[in-house]
N, C-alpha and C positions, 0 to 999 in steps of 0.2 A: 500559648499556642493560638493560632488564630482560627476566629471559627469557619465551617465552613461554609461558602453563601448557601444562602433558601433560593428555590424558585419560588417567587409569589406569585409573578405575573410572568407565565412560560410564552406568552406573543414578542416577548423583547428579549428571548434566549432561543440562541440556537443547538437542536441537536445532530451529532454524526453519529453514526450506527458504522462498525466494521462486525464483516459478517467471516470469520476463520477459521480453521479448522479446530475444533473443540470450544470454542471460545468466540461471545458476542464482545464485543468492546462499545462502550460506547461514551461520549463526550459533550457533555454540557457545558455553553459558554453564553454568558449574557452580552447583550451586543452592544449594552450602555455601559457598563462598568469590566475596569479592568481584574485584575487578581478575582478572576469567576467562576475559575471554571470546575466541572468537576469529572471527574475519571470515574465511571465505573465497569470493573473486568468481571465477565460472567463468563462461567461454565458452562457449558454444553452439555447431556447428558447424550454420550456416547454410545447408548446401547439404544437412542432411540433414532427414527430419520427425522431428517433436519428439519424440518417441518413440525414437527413433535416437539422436539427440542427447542425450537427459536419459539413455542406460543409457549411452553412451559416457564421458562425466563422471562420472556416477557411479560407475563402475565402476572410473574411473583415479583414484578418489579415496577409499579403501575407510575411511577417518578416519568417513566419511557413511555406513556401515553397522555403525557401533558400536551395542551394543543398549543406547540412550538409555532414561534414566527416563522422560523427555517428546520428543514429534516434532510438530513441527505444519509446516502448508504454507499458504502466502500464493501465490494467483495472481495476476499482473500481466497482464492483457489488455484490448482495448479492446473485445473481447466482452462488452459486460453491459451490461444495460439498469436504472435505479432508477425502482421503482413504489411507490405508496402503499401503507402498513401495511393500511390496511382494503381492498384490493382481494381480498386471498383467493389467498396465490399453491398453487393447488393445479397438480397437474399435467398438468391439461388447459392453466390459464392460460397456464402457462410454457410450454408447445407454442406457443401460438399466440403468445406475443410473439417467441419466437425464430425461428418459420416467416417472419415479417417480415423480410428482407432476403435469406433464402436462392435466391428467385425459384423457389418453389416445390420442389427442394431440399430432400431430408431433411436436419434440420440435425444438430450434435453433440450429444451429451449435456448437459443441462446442469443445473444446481445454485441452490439460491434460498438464500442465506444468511439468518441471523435479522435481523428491521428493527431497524432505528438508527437514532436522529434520527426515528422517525416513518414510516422507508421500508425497503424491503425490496431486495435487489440480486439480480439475477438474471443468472447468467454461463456461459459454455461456455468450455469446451478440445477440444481435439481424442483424440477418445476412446480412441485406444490412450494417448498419453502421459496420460492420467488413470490408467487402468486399472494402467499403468508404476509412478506415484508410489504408486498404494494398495498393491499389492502388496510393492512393494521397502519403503517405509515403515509397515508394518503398516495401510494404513489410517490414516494421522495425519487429524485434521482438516482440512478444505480450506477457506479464505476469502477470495471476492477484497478486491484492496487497498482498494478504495474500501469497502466496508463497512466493515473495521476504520478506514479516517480517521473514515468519517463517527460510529461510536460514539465514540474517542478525543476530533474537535473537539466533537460532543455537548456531552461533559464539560465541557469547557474553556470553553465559550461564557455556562454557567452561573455564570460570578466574575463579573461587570460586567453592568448595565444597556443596554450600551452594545452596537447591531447589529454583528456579527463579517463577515470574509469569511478564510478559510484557503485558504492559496496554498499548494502542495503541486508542489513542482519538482521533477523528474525530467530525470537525464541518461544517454538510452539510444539503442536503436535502435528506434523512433524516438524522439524526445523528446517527456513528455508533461507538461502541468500539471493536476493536478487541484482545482477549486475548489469548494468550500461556501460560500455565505452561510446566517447564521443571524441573525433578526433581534431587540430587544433583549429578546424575551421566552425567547427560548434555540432556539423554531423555527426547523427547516431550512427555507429560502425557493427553494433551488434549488441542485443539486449538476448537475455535469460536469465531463467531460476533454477534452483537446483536444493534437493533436499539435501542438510549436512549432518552427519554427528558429532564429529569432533570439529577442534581450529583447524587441524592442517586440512580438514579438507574444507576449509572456506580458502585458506592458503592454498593451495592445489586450483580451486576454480575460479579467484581471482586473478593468480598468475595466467592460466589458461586462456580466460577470457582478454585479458592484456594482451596476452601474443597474440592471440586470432588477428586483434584489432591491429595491431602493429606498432603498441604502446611502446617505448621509450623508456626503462626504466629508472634512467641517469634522471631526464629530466624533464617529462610529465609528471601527471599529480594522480594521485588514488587517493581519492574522499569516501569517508565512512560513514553512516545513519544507523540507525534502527538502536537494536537494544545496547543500553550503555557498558552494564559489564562485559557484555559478549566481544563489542567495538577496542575493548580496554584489552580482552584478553589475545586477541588477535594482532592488535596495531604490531606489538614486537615482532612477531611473527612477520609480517608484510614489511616491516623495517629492514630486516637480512637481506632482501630482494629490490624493492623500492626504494629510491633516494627520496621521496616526495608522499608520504601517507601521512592523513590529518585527519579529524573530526570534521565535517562537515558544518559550518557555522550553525549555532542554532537560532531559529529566524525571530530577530527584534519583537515582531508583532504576536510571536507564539509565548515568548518569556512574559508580556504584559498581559498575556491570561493569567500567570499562577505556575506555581510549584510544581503542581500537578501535573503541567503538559509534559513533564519532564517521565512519567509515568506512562502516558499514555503512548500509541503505538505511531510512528513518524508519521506514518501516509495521514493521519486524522488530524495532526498537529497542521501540516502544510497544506488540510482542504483546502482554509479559506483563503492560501496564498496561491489560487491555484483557478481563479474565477476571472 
């Protein structure tokens, strides 16, 4: 078995932090050597606020305050709303979209990442665990997960003619799927998440999300990411419906980290394809 690497010198490795529901993720990769990297999946401790919980792990885990060359952080929540590029997200707008559900309720802080695909993602945390991760992590970058899909599928939609739908499977607390259609001209047609418990209802919100967009079933393509078993137990399921469902290539430059990337969580695997 091969072992696995040391940090000796943390200035020539970089770390991602994904921040999730129950769970820190986070992903060490040296930026000299390939087969590098390392996964580690942390707990949450659920009975405290996030804030509590992210110093308490971080704290038992001091490997995550090595002084990295590169630090960046991925937020996972179902906090965020996606608005169009030309809307102007200045920060009156983002008051007012996120004043929407608080029932009047000052809400938390929140954060408008740069648009992709055409849109712009607007997202809160709860404001001391932000304040927690800038400080302990110099201030790394913050972006939530759906933004980085949506630029990553961008990409990706651009090889073929042919209208896309990306299926982005997650296995958490809660469980959630995240979908893009993009149609054959490379436009994003309609992005969402949605919590699941079983397959058919990723089945169910895949197809849904297809028809909104005006997918093609014969002959566009639905590509699939995120958790491997989950992707394996669904494909048949989307096969009885879809002529065209596949694994989403896994990216050349994420296999030359190591084994491991194959563990860790997509959106962390495609940061650094993603810059």
């Amino acid at each position: 078995m091969m072992e696995q690497p040391t940090i000796d010198n943390p200035r020539l490795w970089r770390l991602a932090l994904e921040v999730s529901p129950g769970m820190l993720h986070a992903v060490m990769t040296s930026t000299v050597a390939d087969a590098s990297l390392i996964y580690r999946r942390l707990p949450l401790d659920a009975s405290l606020p996030l804030h509590r919980a992210l110093e308490e792990v971080v704290y038992a885990n001091p490997e995550l305050l090595s002084d990295f060359g590169r630090i960046d952080m991925l937020v996972d929540t179902d906090a965020y709303t996606v608005v169009p590029e030309g809307l102007g997200i200045d920060a009156a707008t983002i008051g007012e979209i996120t004043q929407i559900g608080y029932g009047g309720k000052e809400p938390p802080a929140v954060t408008a990442d740069a648009p992709a695909s055409g849109v712009g993602v607007v997202w809160t945390m709860p404001e001391d665990a932000r304040q927690f991760m800038a400080r302990t992590f110099r201030n790394a970058p913050a972006r939530h997960v759906v933004s980085l899909l949506l630029k990553y599928f961008g990409r990706q939609d651009g090889m073929s003619n042919r209208a896309k739908v990306f299926v982005h499977i997650t296995d958490g607390t809660p469980r959630r799927v995240d979908i893009a259609a993009y149609d054959a001209g490379g436009r994003l047609a309609m992005a969402t998440s949605k919590q699941w418990e079983s397959d058919t209802d990723v089945l169910y919100y895949a197809l849904a999300c297809a028809k909104v967009a005006g997918f093609d079933a014969e002959n566009d393509e639905m590509l699939l990411c995120g958790d491997g078993a989950l992707r394996h137990a669904v494909t048949p399921l989307l096969s009885r419906y879809v002529r065209h469902v596949m694994p989403m290539i896994f990216p050349s430059a994420a296999l030359r980290a190591g084994k491991e990337a194959f563990k860790a969580p997509f959106p962390l695997i495609i940061l650094p394809l993603c810059e």
